[in-house]
C-alpha positions in Angstrom: 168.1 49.9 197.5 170.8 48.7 195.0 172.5 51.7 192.8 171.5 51.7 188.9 174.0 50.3 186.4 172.9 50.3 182.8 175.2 46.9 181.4 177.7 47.1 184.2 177.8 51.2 184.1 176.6 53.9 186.8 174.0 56.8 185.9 177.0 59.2 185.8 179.2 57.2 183.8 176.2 56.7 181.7 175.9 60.5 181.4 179.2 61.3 180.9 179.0 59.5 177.4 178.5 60.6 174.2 175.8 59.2 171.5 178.0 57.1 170.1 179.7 55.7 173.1 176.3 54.9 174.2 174.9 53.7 170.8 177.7 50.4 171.5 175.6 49.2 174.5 172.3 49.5 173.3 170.6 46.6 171.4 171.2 46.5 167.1 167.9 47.8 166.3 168.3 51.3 169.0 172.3 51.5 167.6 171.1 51.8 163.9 169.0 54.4 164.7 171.3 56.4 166.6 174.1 55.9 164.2 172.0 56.9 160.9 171.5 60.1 163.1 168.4 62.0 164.6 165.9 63.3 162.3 165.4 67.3 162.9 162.4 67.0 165.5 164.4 64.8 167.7 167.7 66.9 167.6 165.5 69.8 168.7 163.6 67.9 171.2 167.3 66.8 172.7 168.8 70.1 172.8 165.4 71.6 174.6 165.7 69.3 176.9 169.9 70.1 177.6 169.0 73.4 177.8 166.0 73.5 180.3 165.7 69.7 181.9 163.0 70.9 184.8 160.6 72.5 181.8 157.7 69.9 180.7 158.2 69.7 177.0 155.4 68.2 174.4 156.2 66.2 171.6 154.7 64.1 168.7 158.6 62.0 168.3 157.7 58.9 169.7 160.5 56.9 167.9 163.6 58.8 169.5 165.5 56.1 171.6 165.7 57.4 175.5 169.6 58.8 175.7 171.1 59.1 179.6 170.7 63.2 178.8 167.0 62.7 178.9 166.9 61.1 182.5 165.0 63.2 184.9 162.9 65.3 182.2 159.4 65.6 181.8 157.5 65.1 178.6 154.3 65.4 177.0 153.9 62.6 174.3 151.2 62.7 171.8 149.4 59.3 171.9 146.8 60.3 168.8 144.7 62.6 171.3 146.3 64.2 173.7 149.7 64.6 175.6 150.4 61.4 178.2 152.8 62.9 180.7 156.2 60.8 180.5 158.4 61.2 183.5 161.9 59.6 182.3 163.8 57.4 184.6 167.1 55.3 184.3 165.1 51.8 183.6 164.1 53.3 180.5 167.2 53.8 178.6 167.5 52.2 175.2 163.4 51.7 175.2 161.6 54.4 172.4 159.5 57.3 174.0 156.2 56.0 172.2 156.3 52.5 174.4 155.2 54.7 177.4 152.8 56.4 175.9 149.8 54.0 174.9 147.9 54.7 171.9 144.8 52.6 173.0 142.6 52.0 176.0 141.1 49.1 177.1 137.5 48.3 176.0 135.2 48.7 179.0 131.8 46.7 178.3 128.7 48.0 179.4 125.2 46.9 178.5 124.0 45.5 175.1 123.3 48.2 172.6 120.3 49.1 170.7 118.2 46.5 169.0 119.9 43.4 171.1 117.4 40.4 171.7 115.4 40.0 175.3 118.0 37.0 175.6 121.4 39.2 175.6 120.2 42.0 177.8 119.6 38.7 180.6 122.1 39.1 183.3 121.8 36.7 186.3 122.4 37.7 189.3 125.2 36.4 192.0 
């Protein structure tokens, strides 16, 4: 299996930078954020996760952009219900935390409801 390299870098390299450093390889949109700074809930979310990276840690920041210090964690991010567990790997840097955690479901289609027409509740069969 070939080794991970993030735009011609290794994991620890990766690691090994700081936010800034790694701000200049990410694309324009992920570098403006970093570079205007982390709001509060994502500086505490970061340093939680420096401290204690084996603990699972919930959290309603789905903007933050995936750093190399948050490979290897586990999170719980709120989708609107409840907490879809995120497991961070390398192939995820630069992405946001929320595009792993999907706020919908797909529409499952049973019967016709209440009221439909003899017509609609026809199924043939196969």
């Amino acid at each position: 299996m070939p080794k991970f390299e993030y735009r011609g870098m290794s994991l620890e390299q990766l690691q090994k930078l700081s936010l800034q450093e790694f701000s200049r390889l990410v694309t324009s949109r992920e570098r403006r954020k970093i570079n205007r700074g982390f709001t509060a809930t994502d500086k505490k979310l970061l340093e939680d996760i420096r401290k204690s990276p084996k603990k699972f840690h919930r959290t309603h920041a789905r903007e933050i952009i995936i750093v190399p210090q948050m490979i290897g964690a586990k999170l719980g991010v709120y989708n609107g219900k409840d907490y879809v567990t995120v497991e961070i790997i390398p192939e995820m840097l630069g992405h946001r935390l929320g595009e792993f955690a999907m706020t919908r479901k797909a529409v499952k289609h049973s019967a016709p409801g209440f009221g439909a027409t003899k017509s609609s509740k026809f199924i043939p069969l196969k």
